[in-house]
C-alpha positions in Angstrom: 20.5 16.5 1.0 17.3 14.4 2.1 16.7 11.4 0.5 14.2 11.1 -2.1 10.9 8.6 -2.5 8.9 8.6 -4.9 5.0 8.4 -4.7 3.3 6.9 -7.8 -0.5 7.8 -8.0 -3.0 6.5 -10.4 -4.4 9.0 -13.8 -7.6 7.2 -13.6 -10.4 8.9 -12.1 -13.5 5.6 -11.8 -13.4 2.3 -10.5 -14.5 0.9 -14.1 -12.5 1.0 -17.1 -11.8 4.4 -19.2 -15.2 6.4 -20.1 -16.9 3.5 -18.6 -20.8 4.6 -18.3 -21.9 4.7 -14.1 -19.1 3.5 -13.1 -18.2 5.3 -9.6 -15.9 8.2 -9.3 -12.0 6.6 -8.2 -8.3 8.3 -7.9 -5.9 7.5 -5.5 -7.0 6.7 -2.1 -5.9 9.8 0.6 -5.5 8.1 3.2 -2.6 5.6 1.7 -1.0 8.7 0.3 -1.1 11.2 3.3 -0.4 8.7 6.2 2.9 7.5 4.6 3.6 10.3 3.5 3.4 11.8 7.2 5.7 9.1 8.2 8.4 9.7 5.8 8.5 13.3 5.6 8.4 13.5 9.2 11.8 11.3 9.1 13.9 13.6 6.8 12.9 12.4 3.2 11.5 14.2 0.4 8.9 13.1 -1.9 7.7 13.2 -5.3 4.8 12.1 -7.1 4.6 10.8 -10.7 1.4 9.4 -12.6 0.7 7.1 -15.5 0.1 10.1 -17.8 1.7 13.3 -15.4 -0.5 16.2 -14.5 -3.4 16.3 -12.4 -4.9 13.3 -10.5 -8.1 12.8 -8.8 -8.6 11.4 -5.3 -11.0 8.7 -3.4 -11.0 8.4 0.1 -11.9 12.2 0.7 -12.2 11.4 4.6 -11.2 14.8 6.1 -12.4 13.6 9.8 -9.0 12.0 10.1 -6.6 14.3 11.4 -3.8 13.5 9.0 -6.1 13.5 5.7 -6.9 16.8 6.2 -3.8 18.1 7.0 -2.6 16.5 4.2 -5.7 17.6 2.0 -5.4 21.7 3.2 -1.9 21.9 2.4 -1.6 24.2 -0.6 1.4 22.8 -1.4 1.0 19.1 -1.5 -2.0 19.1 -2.6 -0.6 20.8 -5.6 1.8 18.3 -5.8 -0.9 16.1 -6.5 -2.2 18.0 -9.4 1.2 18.3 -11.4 2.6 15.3 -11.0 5.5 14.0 -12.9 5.0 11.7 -16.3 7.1 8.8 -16.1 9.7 10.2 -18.9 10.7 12.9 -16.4 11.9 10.9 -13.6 15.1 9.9 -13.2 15.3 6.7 -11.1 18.9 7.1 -9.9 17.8 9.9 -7.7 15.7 7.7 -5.6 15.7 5.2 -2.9 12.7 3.9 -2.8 9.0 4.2 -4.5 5.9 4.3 -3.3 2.8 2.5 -4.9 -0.4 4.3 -3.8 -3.6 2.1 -3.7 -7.2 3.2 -4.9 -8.8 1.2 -7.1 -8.7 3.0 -9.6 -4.9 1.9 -9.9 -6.2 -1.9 -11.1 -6.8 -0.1 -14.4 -3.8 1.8 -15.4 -0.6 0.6 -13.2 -0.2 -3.0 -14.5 0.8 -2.4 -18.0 2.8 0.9 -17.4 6.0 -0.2 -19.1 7.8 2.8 -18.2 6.6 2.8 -14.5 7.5 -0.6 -14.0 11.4 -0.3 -15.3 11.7 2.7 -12.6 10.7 0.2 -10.1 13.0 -2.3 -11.2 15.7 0.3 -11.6 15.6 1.3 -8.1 15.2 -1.7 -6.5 18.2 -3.3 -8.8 20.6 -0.6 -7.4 19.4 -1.4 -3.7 16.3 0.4 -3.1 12.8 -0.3 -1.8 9.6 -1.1 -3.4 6.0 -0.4 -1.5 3.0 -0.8 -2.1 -0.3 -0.8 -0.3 -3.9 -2.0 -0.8 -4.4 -1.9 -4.6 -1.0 -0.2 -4.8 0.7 -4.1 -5.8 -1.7 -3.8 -9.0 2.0 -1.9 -10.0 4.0 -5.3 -9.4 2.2 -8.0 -11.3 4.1 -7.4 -14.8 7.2 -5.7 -12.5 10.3 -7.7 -13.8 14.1 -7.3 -12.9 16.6 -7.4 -14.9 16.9 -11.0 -15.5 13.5 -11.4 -16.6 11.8 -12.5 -13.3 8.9 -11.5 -11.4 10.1 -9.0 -8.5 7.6 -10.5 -6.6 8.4 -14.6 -7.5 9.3 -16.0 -4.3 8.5 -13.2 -1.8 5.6 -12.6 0.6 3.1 -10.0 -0.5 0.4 -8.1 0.7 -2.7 -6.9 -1.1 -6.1 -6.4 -0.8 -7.8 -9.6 -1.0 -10.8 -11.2 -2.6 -12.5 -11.2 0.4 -12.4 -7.6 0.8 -13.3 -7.0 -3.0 -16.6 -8.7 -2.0 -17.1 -6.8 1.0 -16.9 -3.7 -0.8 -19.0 -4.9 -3.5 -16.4 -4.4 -6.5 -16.0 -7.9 -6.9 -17.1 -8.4 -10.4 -16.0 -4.8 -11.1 -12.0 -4.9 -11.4 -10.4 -6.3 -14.1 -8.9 -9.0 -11.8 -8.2 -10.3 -8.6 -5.0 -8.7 -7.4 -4.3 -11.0 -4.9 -4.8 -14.1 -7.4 -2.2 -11.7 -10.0 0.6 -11.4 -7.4 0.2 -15.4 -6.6 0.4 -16.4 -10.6 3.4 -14.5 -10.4 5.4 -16.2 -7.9 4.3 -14.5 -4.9 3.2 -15.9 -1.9 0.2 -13.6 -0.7 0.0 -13.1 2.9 -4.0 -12.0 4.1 -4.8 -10.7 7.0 -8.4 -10.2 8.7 -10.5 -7.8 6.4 -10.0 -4.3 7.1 -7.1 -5.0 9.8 -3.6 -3.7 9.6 -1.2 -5.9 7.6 1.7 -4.9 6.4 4.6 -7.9 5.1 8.7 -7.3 4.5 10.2 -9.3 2.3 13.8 -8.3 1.1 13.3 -4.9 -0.1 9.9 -5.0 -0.7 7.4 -3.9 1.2 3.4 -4.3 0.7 0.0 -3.8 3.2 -3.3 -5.3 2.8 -5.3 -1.7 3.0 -6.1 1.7 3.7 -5.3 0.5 7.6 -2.0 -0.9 6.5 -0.9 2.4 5.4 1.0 3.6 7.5 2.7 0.8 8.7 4.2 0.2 5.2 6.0 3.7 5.6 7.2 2.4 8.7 8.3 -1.1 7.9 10.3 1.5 4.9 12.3 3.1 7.5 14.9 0.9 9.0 15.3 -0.5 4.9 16.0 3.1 3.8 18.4 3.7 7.1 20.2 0.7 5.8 20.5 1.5 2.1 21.8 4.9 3.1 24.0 3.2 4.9 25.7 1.3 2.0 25.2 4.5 -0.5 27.4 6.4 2.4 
């Protein structure tokens, strides 16, 4: 039987808080779901996705010029898959080697204070999984702890999306907070790259990228950490 990852996508659908008049339309960002996703399918595993709340999610991103986007986008199937996704309540962490956090900025509203996300994290990465995250994906790691109380991300090397970038885009006085200054209050030392460039960072069992462009290299950088916690489960 494959191995299983799962994919968490954000419930909220504008880059403002909830009901937030003329705030811009958000969701989860398709190109940091379909690339990885691509990556890791292609290599043998199966994926789910869960939300905050379950149920349908909405998308940003919609760029259907790129190849894998729209394959991603056309599929019947998986884009279904993005329409029921699980609650929180119905997964089952044991069953999973690693999970997935989805960027979008739509995530900097609803991932940091999902309790019951966040233990699923920490139960799979306490019983030796991986963690990932890309662009505003980490927003899902700030109030992440193990077991023992600590920060999963005190002491390791991070990627996010930086400041920089949130004022290139123009939503720098727009989201709640500044993810890369979150992950750093929490321990983490945040590792930039050039705006808009591929950066992707390892650091134990936790894997992060900087953007949409780091996308698929955090699937990637997954691989050979998966190979090897298969390896122990065996």
């Amino acid at each position: 039987m494959a191995q299983r990852i799962l994919f968490v996508l954000t419930s909220h659908d504008r880059k403002g808080p909830p009901n937030a008049k003329g705030a811009a339309p958000g969701g989860f960002y398709l190109s940091e779901v379909a690339h990885p996703h691509c990556v890791l399918a292609d290599a043998g595993y199966s994926i789910d996705f869960v939300s905050p709340k379950g149920g349908k999610t909405h998308v940003d991103g919609l760029d259907l010029d790129d190849p894998v986007n729209a394959a991603f986008w056309n599929d019947a199937v998986l884009r279904g898959a993005t329409e029921t996704t699980l609650a929180p309540s119905q997964v089952d962490p044991d069953v999973y080697a690693a999970i997935f956090y989805a960027g979008g900025h739509a995530t900097m509203w609803d991932f940091p204070d999902n309790a019951e996300l966040a233990a699923i994290a920490s139960r799979i990465y306490q019983r030796g999984g991986v963690v990932a995250a890309v662009c505003h994906g980490p927003a899902g790691l700030v109030n992440l702890r193990l077991s023992d109380g600590i920060h999963l991300v005190a002491g390791k090397d991070v990627s996010a999306f930086t400041n920089d970038e949130e004022r290139a885009v123009g939503l720098y006085d727009t989201v709640p907070f500044l993810l890369a200054d979150a992950l750093r209050e929490r321990g983490a030392r945040h590792v930039p790259g050039p705006n808009f460039q591929a950066q992707v960072v390892v650091s134990e069992r936790l894997v992060t990228g900087q953007n949409p462009a780091s996308a698929k290299g955090v699937a990637e950088a997954m691989l050979p950490l998966l190979a090897t916690t298969s390896e122990k489960r065996a």
